[in-house]
N, C-alpha and C positions, 0 to 999 in steps of 0.2 A: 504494500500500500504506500504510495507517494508523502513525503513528512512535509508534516501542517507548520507552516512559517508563520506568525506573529508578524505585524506589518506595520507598527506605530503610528507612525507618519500619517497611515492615508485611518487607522480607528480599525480595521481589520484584519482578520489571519487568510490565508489560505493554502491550499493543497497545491503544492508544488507541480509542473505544468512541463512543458517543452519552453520552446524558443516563441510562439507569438501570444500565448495565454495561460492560466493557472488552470487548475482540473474544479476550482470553485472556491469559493469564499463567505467567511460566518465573519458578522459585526464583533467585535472585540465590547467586553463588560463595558456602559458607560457609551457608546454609541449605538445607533439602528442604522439600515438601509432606506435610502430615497430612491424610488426607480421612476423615472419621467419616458415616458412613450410621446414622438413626436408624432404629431397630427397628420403628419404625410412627411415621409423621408428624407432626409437632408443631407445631401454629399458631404463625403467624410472631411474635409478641411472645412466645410464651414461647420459641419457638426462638430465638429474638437475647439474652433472658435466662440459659438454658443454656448459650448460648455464648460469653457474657460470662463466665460462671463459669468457664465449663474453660480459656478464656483465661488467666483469673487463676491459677486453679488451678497452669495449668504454665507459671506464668510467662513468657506472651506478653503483648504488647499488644494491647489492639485492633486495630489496624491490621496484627496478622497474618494479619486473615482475607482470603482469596486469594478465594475462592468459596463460590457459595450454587449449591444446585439444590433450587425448590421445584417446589410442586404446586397445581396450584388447581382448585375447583367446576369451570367449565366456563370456555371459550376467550374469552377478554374480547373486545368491540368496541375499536377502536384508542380513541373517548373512555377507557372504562372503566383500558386498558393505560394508559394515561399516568396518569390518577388515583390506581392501586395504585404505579405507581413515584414517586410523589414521597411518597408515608408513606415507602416503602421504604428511598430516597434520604436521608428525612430522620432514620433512622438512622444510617446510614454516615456521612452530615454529623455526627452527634453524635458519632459515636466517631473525627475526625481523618479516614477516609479522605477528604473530598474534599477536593481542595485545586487551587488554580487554575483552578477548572471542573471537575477530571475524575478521573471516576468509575474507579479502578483495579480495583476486583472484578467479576470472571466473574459468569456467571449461565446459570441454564437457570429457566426457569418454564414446567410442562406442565400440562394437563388430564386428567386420567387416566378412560378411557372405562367404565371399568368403579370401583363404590364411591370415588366423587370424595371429598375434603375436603368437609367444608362450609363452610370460611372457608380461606383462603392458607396453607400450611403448607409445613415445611424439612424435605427428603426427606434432604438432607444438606449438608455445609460442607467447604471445606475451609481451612488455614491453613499459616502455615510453623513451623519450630523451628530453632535453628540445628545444624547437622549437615554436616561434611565428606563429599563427595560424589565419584563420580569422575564422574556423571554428572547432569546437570540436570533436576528435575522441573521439566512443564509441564502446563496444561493447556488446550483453549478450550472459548470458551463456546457457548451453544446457539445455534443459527441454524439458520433455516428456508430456504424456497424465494424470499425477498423479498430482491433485494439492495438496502441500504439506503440508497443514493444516487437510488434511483429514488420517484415518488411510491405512495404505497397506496391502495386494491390496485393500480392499473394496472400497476405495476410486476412483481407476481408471477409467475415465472415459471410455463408452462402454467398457468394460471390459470385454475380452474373444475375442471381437466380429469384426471381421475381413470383413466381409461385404461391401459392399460399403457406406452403408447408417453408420456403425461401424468407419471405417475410415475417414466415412467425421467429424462427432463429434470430433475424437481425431483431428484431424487436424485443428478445428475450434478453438479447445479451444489453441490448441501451439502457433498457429499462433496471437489466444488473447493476450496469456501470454507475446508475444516477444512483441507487442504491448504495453500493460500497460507495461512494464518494462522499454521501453523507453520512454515514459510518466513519469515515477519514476526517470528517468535521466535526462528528461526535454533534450531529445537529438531530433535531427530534422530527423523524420525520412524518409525525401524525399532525405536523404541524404544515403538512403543507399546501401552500396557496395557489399554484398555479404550476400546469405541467402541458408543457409546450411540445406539438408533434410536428416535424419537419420532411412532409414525404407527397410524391405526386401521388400515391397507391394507396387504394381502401384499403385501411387496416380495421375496417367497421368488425369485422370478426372476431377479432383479436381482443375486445373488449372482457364480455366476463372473463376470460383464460386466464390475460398479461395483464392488463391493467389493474380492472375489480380485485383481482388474487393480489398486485401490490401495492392495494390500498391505494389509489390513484386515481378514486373516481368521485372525490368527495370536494375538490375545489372546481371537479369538472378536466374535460381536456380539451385543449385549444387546438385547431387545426389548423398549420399553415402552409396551407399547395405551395411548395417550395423543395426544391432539390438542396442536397446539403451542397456544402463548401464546393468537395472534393470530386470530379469527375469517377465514376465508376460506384459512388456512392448511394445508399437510395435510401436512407431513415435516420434522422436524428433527433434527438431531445434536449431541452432543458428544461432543467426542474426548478423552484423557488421558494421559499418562505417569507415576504414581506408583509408588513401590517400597510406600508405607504405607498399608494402609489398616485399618478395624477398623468396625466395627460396636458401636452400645452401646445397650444395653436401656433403652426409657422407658416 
């Protein structure tokens, strides 16, 4: 299981990640989560400008920003993924978050199957504030059917294979992974608010099995017709626990 980093700076810990994002992130004693969903999508340099503002505005730092979840044109080749996460990267770097190597903020980045972005855009953010709490917000990030210790594609689980019996595998294992991650957070997850599914494919079947069976059907599930990141991929999720969230007109 990936070791939970303490994050001071930005009021957060999270589960140690790769090179463009953490595996998920729990408020630290003493803060909570604010997640802001923009009204319709905003290309990522003016979304990182926006969000420098309201940062300031209400008196955070930089480095309060806990997560991104964008959107993009269509499902990047693994070259093209690596090339868009070091612009990315080399944001975060500029604003304090990385430090030591490692990249503390969450992330989702989807393909939306229907009226795509034309360039990378921020579907939404989230950060902390400081706020006594009896209970911990958390959140993880998006993950698909490819566990990441393995090489790509070989790696992917059912791979190719769009099936129903294809799909229930990839969905068994995300649903795992959102699982042990919050386990890796030590966060509760009866607590949770919202679980986000990332796939062009009716996974309507799959409900009492995978989902009901892990307790996942009680904030509801959100459906978003969107292919993941990574070409060759075809289901991912994120999961969350916020008490705050708000919506603001752009």
């Amino acid at each position: 299981m990936a070791n939970l980093h303490k994050f001071p700076e930005g009021g957060y810990a999270f589960l140690e990640g790769g090179f463009p994002y953490s595996q998920a992130v729990i408020a630290l004693p003493g803060f909570a989560f604010r997640r802001i969903r923009f009204s319709s999508i905003v290309p990522v340099e003016q979304g990182f400008d926006w969000i420098a503002k309201h940062l300031l505005e209400n008196n955070r730092p930089l480095t309060a920003l806990a997560a991104c979840e964008l959107r993009s044109p269509c499902a990047f080749t693994m070259d093209g993924f690596r090339a868009f996460n070091q612009s990315y990267v080399n944001v975060l770097s500029d604003w304090g978050l990385i430090q030591n190597a490692l990249n503390p903020v969450a992330r989702s980045n989807l393909a939306p199957a229907f009226s795509p972005p034309e360039v990378p855009s921020f579907h939404a953010f989230t950060y902390t504030v400081p706020e006594t709490c009896k209970t911990q917000d958390w959140l993880i990030a998006g993950s698909g059917e490819w566990p990441e210790h393995l090489p790509f594609p070989e790696g992917i689980v059912a791979r190719g294979d769009i099936s129903p019996a294809g799909m229930e595998r990839k969905a068994r294992y995300v649903v795992q992974t959102m699982q042990e991650r919050a386990q890796g957070l030590q966060a509760d997850w009866s607590r949770l608010t919202a679980a986000q599914i990332y796939t062009v494919h009716d996974f309507s079947a799959l409900v009492p099995t995978v989902f009901n069976a892990a307790g996942m059907l009680s904030p509801g599930l959100t459906w978003h017709i969107c292919n993941p990141p990574i070409q060759e991929l075809e289901f991912e999720m994120d999961v969350r626990s916020i008490q705050h969230e708000r919506v603001v007109q752009i």
